[in-house]
N, C-alpha and C positions, 0 to 999 in steps of 0.2 A: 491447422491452428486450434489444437483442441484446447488453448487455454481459455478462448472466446468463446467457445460452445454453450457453455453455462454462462455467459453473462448478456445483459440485458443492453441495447443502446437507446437512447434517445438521441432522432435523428432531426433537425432543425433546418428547414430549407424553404424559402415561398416558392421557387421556380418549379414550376411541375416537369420541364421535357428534364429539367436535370436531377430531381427529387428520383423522378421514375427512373432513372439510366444507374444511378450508384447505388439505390432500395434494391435494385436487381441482384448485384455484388454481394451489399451486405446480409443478404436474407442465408449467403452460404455460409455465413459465420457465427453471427449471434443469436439465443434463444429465442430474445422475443425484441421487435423496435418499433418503438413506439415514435411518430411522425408528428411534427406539428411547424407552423411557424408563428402561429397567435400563443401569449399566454404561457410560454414553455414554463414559465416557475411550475406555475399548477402541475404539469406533466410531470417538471421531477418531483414534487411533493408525491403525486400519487403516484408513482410507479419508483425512484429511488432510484435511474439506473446508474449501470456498473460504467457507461459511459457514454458520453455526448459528444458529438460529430454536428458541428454550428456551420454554417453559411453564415459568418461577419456582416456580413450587407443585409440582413436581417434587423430590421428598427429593434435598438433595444438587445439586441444580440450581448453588445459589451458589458452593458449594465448586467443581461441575465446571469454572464458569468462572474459579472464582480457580487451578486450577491451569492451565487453558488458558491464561491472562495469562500466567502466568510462562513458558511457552515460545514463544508465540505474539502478537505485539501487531499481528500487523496480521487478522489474520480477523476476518471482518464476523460481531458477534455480536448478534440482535436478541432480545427480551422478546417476547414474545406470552403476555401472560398475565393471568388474572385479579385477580393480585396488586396493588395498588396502593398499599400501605402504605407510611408515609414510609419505614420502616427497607430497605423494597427497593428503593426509589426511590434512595436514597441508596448501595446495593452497587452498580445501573446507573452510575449517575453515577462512581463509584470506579471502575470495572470498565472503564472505556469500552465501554459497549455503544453500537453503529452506529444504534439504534433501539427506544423503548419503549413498546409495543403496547397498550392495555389491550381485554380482548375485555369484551362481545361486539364485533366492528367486521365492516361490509360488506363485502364481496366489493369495491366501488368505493373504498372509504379503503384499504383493504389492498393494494390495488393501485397506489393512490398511492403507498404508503409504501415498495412494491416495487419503482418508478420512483426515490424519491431514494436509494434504493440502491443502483442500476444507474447513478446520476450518482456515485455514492462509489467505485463500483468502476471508473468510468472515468476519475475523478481519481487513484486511490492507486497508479498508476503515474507521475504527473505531478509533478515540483517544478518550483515557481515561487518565482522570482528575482526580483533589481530588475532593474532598466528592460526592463518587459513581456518577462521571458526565461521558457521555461518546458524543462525536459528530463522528457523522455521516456527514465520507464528499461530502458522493457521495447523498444523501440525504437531506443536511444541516440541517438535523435534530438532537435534542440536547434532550439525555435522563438524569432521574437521576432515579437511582436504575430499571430499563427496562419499566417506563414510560416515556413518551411523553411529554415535556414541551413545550408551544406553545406559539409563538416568534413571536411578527409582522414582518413586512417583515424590518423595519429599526432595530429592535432587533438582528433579526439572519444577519444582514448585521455587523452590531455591532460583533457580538460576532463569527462571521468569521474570523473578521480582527485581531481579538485579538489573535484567535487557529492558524493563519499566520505568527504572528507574535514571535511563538514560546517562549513564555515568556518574552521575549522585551517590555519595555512599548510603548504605542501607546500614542502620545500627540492629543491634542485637535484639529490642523489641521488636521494631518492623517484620524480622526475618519470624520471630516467635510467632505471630500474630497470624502472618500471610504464610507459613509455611504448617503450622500446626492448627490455626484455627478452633474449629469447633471441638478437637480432640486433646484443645489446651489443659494440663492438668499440673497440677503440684510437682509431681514430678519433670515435669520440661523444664531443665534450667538452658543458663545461659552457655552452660558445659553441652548442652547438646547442639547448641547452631555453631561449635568451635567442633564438634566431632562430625557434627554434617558437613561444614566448609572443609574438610580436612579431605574427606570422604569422596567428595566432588572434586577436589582438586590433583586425585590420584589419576581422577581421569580424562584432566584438560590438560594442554600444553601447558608449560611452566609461564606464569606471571600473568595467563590470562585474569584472574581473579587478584587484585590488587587490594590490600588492606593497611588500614591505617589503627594504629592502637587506641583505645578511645573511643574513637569515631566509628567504624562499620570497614564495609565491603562494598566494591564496585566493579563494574565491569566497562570498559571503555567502549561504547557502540559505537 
């Protein structure tokens, strides 16, 4: 699971025979885990991590994570707990927790469950577009069907702004501003973001990049 290698968990548990039995597990996955069951806010202020694995039946457990939502919607937060009541079942579900555990579970389903996580954390970098497009944002790399399409550097600045912009049109400032920036000059008209769009568009599927007259360009994410 080398998508978990590099990332960090905060692991949240009071029961010590069971803290110690599953810290055994995860010590083979994640870089560094940081343990607590007092005070967790603190822990994730100071350390930030990539993801928190809770024991529910922890005082304050739910609350910890309703104030984690409000700053945080993308860390992977999973249940590992004995709780299985509707009414917590249904805070997971509200909460978006990444996975809900019920113990006891094997060392082999826990490990499963450790694997469709390590496939979430190597999608949650990924958007996927129509006609088989996908961008890579931590790479700003832009595949179609699992090749490689190659994007000059004012291309893939282009068509950043556009996956930013979450299907929004971008007008023809925007695109000037963010794609040309500090090497803005007299010469940049609005004839050059219709010769870039033109330019980009030779190398996507037909209609990926949708335009309106007027108004800008956008991309359906």
């Amino acid at each position: 699971m080398k998508n978990l290698e590099n990332l960090t968990l905060l692991y949240i548990d009071f029961d010590d025979f069971q803290r110690k039995r599953y810290l055994s597990l995860f010590k083979n996955y994640f870089r560094d885990i940081f343990v607590t069951y007092k005070d967790p806010l603190d822990f994730y202020y100071d350390y930030s991590p990539n993801v928190i694995i809770v024991e529910l039946l922890v005082p304050t457990a739910i609350e910890f994570v309703q104030k984690v939502r409000k700053i945080d919607e993308k860390v992977l937060i999973i249940a590992l707990t004995r709780d299985s009541s509707v009414k917590t079942l249904m805070s997971v579900v509200e909460l978006s927790f990444s996975s809900y555990i019920i113990k006891p579970i094997s060392d082999k389903l826990l490990r499963d469950e450790l694997i469709k996580i390590s496939k979430k954390v190597e999608n949650r970098d990924k958007i996927y577009l129509p006609q088989f497009c996908q961008w890579d944002i931590k790479s700003k790399t832009l595949l179609y069907k699992d090749t490689i399409i190659f994007l000059t550097k004012r291309e893939s600045k282009l068509f950043e702004l556009l996956i930013e912009k979450k299907g929004e049109f971008c007008s023809d400032d925007d695109i000037l501003f963010f794609v040309w920036g500090d090497d803005f000059d007299k010469s940049i008209t609005k004839s050059s973001v219709r010769t870039l769009i033109k330019n980009l568009r030779k190398k996507l599927p037909n209609g990926l990049i949708e335009n309106q007259y007027g108004v800008g360009y956008k991309i359906i994410a």
